[in-house]
N, CA, C and O atoms as a Tinker XYZ file with bonds, in Angstrom:
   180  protein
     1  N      0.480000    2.730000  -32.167000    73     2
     2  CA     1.579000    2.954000  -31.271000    64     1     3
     3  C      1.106000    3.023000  -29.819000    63     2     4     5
     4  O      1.922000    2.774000  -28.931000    81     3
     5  N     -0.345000    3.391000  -29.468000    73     3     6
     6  CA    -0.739000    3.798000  -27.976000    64     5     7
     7  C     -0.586000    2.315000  -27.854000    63     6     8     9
     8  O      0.564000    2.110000  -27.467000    81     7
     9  N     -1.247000    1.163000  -28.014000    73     7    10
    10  CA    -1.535000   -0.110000  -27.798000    64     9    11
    11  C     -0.275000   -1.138000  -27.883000    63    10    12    13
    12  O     -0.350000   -2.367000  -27.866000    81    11
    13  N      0.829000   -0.389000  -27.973000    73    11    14
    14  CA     2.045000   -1.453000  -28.101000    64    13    15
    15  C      2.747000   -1.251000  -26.677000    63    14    16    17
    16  O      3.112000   -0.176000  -26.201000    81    15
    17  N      2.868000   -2.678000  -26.032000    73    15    18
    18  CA     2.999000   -2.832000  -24.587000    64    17    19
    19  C      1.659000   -3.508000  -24.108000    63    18    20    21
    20  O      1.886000   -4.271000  -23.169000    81    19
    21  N      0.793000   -3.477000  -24.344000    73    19    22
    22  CA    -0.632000   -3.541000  -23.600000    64    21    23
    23  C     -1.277000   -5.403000  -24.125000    63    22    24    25
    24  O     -2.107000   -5.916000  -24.875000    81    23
    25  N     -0.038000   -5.874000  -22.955000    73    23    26
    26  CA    -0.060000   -7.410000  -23.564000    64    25    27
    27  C     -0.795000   -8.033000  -21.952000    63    26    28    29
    28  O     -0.745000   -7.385000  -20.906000    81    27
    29  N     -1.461000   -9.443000  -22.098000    73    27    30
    30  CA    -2.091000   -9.783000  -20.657000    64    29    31
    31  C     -0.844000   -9.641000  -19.544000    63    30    32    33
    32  O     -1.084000   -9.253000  -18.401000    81    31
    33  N      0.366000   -9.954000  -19.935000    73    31    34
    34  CA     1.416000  -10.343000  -19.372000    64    33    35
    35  C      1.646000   -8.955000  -18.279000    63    34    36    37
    36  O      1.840000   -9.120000  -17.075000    81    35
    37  N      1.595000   -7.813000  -18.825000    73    35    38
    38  CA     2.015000   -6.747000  -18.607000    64    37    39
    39  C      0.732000   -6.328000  -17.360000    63    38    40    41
    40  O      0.785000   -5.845000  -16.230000    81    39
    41  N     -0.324000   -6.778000  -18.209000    73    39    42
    42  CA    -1.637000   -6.306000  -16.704000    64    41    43
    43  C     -1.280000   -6.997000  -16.087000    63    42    44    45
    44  O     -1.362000   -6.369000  -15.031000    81    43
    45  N     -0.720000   -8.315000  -15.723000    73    43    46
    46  CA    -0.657000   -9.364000  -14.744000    64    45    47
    47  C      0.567000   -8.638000  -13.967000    63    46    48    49
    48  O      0.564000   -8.752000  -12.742000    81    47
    49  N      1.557000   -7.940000  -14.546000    73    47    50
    50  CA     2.318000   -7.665000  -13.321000    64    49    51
    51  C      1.742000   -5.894000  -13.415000    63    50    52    53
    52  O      2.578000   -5.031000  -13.144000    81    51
    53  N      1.270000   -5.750000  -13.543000    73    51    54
    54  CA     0.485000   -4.569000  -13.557000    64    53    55
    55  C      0.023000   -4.523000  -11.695000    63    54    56    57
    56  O      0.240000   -3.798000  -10.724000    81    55
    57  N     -0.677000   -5.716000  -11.998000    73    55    58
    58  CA    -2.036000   -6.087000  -11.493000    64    57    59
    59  C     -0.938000   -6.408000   -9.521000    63    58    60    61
    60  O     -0.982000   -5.936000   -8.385000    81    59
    61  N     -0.102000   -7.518000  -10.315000    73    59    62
    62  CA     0.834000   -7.640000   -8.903000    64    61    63
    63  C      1.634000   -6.911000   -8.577000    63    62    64    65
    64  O      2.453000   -7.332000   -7.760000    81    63
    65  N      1.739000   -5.704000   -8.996000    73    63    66
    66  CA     2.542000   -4.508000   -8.264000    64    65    67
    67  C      1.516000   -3.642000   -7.499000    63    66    68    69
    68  O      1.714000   -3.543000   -6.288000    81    67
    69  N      0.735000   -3.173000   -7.883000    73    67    70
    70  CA    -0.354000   -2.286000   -7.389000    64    69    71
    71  C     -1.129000   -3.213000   -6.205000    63    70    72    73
    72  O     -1.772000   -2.751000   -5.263000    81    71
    73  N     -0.929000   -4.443000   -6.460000    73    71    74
    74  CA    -1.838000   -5.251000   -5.182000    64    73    75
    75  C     -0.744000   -5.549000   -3.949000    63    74    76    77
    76  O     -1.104000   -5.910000   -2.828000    81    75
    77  N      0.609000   -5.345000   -4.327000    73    75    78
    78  CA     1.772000   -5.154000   -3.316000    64    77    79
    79  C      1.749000   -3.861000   -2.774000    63    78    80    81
    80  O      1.958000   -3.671000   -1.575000    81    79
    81  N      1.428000   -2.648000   -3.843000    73    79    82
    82  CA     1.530000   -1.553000   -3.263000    64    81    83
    83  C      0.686000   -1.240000   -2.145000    63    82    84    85
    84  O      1.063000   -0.912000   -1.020000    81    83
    85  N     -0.801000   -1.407000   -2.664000    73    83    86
    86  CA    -2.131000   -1.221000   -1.858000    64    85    87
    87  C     -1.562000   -2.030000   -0.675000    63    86    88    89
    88  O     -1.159000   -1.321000    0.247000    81    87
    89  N     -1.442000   -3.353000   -0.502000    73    87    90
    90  CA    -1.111000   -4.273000    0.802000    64    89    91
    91  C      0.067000   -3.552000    1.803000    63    90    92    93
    92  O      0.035000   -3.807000    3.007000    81    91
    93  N      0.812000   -2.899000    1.408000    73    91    94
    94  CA     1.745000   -2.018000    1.714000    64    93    95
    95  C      1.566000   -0.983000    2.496000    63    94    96    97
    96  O      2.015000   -0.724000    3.612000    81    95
    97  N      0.783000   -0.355000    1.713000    73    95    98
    98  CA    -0.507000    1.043000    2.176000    64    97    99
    99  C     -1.345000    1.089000    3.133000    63    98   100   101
   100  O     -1.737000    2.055000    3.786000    81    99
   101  N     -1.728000   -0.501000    3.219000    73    99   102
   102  CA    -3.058000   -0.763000    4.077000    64   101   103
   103  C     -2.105000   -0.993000    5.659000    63   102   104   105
   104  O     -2.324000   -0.329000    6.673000    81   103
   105  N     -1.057000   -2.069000    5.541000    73   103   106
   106  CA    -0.510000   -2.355000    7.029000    64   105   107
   107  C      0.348000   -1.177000    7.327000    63   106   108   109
   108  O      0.613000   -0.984000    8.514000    81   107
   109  N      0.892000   -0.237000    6.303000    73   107   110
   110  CA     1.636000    1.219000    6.748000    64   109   111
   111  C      0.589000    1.707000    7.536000    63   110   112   113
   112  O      0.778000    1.754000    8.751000    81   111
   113  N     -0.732000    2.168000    6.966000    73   111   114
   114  CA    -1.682000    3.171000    7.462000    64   113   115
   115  C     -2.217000    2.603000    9.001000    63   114   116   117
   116  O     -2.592000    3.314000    9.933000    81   115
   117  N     -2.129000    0.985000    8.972000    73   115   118
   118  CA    -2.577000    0.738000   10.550000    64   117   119
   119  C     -1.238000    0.728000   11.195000    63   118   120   121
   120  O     -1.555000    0.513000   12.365000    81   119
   121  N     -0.636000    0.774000   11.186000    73   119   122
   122  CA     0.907000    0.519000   11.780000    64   121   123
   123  C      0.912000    1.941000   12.215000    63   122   124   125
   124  O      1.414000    2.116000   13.325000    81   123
   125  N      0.488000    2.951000   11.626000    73   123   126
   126  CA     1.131000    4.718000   12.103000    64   125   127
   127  C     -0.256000    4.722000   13.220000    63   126   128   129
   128  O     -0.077000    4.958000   14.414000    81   127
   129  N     -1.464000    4.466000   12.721000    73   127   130
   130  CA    -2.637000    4.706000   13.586000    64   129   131
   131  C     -2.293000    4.100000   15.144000    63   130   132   133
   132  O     -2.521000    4.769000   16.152000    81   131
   133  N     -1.780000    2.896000   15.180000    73   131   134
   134  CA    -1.510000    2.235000   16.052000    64   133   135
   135  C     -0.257000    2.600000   17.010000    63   134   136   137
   136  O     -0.254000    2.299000   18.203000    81   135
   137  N      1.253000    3.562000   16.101000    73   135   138
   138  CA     1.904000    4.289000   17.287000    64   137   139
   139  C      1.225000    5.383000   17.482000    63   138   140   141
   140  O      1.432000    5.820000   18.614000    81   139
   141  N      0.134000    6.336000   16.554000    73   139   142
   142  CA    -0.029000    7.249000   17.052000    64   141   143
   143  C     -0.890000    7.060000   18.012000    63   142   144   145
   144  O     -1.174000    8.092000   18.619000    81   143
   145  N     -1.452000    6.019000   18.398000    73   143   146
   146  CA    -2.278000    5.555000   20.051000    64   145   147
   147  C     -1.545000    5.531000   20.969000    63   146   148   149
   148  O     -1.661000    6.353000   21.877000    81   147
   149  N     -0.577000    4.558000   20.969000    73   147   150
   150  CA     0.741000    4.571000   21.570000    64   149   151
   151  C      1.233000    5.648000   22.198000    63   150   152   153
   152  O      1.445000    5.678000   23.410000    81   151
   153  N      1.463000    6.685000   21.331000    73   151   154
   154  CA     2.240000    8.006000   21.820000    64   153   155
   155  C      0.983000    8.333000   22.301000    63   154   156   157
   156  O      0.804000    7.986000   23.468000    81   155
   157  N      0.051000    8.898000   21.755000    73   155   158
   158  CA    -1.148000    9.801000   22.943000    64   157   159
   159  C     -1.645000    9.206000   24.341000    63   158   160   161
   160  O     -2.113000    9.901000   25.243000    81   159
   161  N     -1.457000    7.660000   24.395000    73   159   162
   162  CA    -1.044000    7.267000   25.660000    64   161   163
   163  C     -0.318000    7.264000   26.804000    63   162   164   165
   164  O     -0.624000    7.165000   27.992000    81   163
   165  N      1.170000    7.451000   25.949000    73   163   166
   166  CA     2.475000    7.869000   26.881000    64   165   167
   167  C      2.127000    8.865000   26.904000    63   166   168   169
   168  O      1.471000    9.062000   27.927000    81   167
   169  N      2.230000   10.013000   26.055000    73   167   170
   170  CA     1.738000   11.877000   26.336000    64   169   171
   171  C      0.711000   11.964000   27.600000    63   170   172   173
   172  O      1.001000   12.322000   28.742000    81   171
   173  N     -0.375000   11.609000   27.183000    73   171   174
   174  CA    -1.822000   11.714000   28.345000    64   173   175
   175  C     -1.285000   10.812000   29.865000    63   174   176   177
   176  O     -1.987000   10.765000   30.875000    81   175
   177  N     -0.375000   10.371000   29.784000    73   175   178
   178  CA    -0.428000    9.933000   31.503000    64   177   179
   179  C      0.683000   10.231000   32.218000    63   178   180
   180  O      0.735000    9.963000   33.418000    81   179
């Protein structure tokens, strides 16, 4: 019963959700780094 579901098909979108998520994660995390420069720029001058 643990092993029912656990078909290639299923890692393959396994595989393309988590590599959407991560890609997601990665341009979120530079996207906030990048206003939070932004704002400590406007703040500091």
């Amino acid at each position: 019963m643990a092993a029912e579901g656990n078909t290639p098909e299923d890692f393959k979108a396994h595989f393309k959700s988590y590599s959407s998520f991560a890609t997601m994660m990665k341009w979120g995390t530079i996207l906030s780094f990048i206003t939070g420069m932004v704002v400590v720029v406007i703040i500091s001058s």
